[in-house]
N, C-alpha and C positions, 0 to 999 in steps of 0.2 A: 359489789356483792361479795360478802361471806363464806367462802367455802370452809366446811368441817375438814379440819383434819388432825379428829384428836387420834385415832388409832391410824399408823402406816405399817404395814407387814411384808415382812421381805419374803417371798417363793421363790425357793433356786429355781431359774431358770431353764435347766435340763431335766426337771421331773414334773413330766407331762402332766402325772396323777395330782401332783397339786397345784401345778396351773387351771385343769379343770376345777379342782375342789374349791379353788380362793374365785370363781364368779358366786357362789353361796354364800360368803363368810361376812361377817357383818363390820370388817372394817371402814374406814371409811376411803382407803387407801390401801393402793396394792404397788409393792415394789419389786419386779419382778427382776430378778435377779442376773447378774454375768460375774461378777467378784468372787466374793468369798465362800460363797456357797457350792462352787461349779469347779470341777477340776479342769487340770491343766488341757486334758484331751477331751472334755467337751465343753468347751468356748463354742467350736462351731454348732455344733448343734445346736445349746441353749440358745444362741441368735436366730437361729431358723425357728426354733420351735416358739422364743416369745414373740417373733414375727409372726407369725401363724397363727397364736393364741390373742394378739391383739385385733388382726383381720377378722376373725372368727367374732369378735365382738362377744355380747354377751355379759360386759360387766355391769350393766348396771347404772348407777349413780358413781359407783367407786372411780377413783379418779386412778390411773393407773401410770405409773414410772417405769422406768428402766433404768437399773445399778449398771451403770460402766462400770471396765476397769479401770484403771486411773492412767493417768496422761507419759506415764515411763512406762506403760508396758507393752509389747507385741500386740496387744489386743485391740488398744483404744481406738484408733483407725477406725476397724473395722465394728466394730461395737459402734460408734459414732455413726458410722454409714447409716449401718439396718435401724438406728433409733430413730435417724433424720427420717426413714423412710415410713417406717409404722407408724409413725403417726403417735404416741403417747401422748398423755398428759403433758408430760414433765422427764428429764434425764438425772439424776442423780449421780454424781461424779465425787469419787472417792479421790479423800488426800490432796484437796486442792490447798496452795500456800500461799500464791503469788498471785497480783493482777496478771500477769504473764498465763498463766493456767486458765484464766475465763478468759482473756483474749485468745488464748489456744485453741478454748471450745467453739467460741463465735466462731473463729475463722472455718472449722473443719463444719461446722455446720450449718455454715453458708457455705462452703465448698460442695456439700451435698445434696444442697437446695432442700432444707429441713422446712419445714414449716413454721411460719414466724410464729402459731399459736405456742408451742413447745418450750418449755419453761426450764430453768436451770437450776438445779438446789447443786449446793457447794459441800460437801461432804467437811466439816475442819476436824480434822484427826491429826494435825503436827502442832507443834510448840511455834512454831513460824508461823502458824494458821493464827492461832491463837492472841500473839503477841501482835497480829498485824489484820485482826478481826476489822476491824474501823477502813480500812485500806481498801480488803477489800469489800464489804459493804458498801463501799461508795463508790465502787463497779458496776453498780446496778442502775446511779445515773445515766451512763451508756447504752441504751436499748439492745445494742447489738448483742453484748452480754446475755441478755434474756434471763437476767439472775432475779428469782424468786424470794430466794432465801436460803440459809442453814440450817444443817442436820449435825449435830455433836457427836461423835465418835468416841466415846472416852476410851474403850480396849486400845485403841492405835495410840492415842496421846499418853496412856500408863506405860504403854511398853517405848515410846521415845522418852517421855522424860522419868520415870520410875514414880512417877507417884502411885501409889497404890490405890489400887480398887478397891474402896471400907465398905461396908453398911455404913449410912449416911453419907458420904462422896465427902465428909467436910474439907477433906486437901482439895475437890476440885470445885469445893464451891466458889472461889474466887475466878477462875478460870470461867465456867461456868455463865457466869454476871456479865462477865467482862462481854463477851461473846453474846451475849440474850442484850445487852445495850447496844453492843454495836449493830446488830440486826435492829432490833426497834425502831432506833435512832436513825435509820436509814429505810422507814414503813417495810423491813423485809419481814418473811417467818422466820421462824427457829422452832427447830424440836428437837426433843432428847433423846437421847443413844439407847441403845436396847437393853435389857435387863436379861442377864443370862441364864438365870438363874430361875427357867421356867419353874421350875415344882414349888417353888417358894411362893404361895399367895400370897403373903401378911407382907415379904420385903416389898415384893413388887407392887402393890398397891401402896406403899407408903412411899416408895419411889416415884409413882404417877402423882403423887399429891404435891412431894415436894419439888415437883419438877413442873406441876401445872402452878405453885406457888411463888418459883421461882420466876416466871414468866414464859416457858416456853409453851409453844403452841398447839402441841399435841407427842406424842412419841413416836418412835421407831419399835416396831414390835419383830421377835424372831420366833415366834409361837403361835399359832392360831386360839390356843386358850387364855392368851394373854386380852383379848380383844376386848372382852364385855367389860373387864375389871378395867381396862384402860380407857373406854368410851363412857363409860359410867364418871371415871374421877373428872373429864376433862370435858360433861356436860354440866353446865351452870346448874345448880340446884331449884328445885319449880319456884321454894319460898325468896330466892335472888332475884329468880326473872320476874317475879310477881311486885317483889321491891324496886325493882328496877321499872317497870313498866307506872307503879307511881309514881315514881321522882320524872318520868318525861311527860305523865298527864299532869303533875301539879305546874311543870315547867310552862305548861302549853297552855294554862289558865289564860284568859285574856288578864288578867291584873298582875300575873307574875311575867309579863312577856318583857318589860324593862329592867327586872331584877335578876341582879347577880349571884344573889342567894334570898334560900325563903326559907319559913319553918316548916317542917313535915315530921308529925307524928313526935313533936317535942324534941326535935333537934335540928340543925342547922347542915341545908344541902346548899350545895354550890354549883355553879351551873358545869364546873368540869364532871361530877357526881351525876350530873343527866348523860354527858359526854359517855364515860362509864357505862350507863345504865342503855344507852342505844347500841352499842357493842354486844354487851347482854343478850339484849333481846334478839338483835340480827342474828348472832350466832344461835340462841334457843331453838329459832326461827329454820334457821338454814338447817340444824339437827335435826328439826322436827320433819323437814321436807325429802330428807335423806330418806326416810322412813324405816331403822332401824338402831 
């Protein structure tokens, strides 16, 4: 089964009013924040209160996360604890580099007796992450792990290795690829790092396109107005699904059921092009049942 997850929005975690405000918002993912959003003297509270706000229920179909802090800091323990306990979706862990880092998480959260539903997305925001994407993506073998997939970081990866943040990312589109193959390559997700640059429509929508063209799986949003324009680029278009849904009736003819390829509408489909075209649909499908 297909879960949507073209828009994820991060809510710091210590401001109650938009924890309330994101059970409304029409992401299809809520990452409710401990990191970067949340200062040093309220860690504790933001764990109590997204404890609270996840108890409380209420979301919806939204699939909801929890941003740890990352694995060197005073925090993760205890962040770790109250995530194994709420119950989330999924925990999102900042700055992971090493198979050592997802064996770090399994153990503490099987120390906590976390619930095995609870899923792990891998934050890669280091040059070490990067270079050693395939490594760990094939962490995910290990059930213990509980790894889902990546989330791309580029603000942490500019500021370790200095490449610069362009309009168009062309220095990181290598990067990038490298990172969106080695998730595939191992059935995980990937999605793309946030766009800072709320006020900007015209970048940030061209940013969601090249990033839904690049292969990733939906993004990371830091703006609630970012939402429609990011669930808009990374829903299949009605004339794709409607293409799509003939190349798997012409497939399922009783006379095309032994061929590898057939003609359709004067050109030549292949049975991977049906492959394609039932992902399509699933996902159309699983959008449409979201109900926004």
């Amino acid at each position: 089964m297909i879960r949507p997850r073209r828009s994820l929005l991060f809510m710091p975690g210590s401001n109650a009013r938009a924890l309330e405000k994101a059970r409304n918002l029409a992401a299809d993912g809520l990452i409710l924040d401990l990191e970067d959003s949340v200062a040093p003297d309220a860690k504790s509270h933001a764990r109590d209160q997204i404890a609270q706000a996840i108890a409380a229920k209420g979301f919806g179909k939204r699939e909801i996360w929890i941003r740890t802090n990352s694995l060197d800091t005073q925090w993760w323990k205890d962040d770790a604890a109250m995530a194994g306990q709420a119950k989330p979706d999924g925990i999102l862990v900042p700055k992971i580099s090493t198979a050592d880092d997802l064996n770090a998480i399994a153990a503490r959260l099987t120390e906590v007796g976390a619930d095995p539903s609870i899923k792990v997305w891998a934050m890669i925001e280091t040059a070490r992450a990067v270079l050693d994407a395939d490594k760990l993506a094939a962490c995910a073998r290990d059930p213990k792990t509980r790894l889902a997939g990546f989330a791309f970081g580029p603000n942490d990866i500019s500021r370790e290795t200095r490449i610069k943040m362009l309009p168009g990312r062309a220095a990181m589109i290598p990067m990038i690829t490298h990172c969106i193959l080695a998730a595939h390559a191992h059935g995980l997700e990937m999605f793309d790092g946030p766009y800072s640059d709320f006020s900007n429509a015209e970048g940030f929508a061209q940013e969601c396109a090249q990033g839904r063209d690049l292969g990733f799986d939906g993004k990371t949003l830091i703006h609630p107005s970012q939402i429609e324009a990011c669930n808009a680029v990374f829903t299949p278009p009605a004339e794709e699904v409607a293409e799509a849904r003939r190349i798997v009736a012409a497939f399922e003819l009783p006379e095309n059921a032994a061929r590898g390829a057939i003609q359709l509408d004067g050109r030549m489909v292949e049975r991977l092009h049906a492959d394609i075209a039932r992902r399509t649909i699933a996902i159309a499908d699983a959008i449409a049942a979201m109900g926004h």
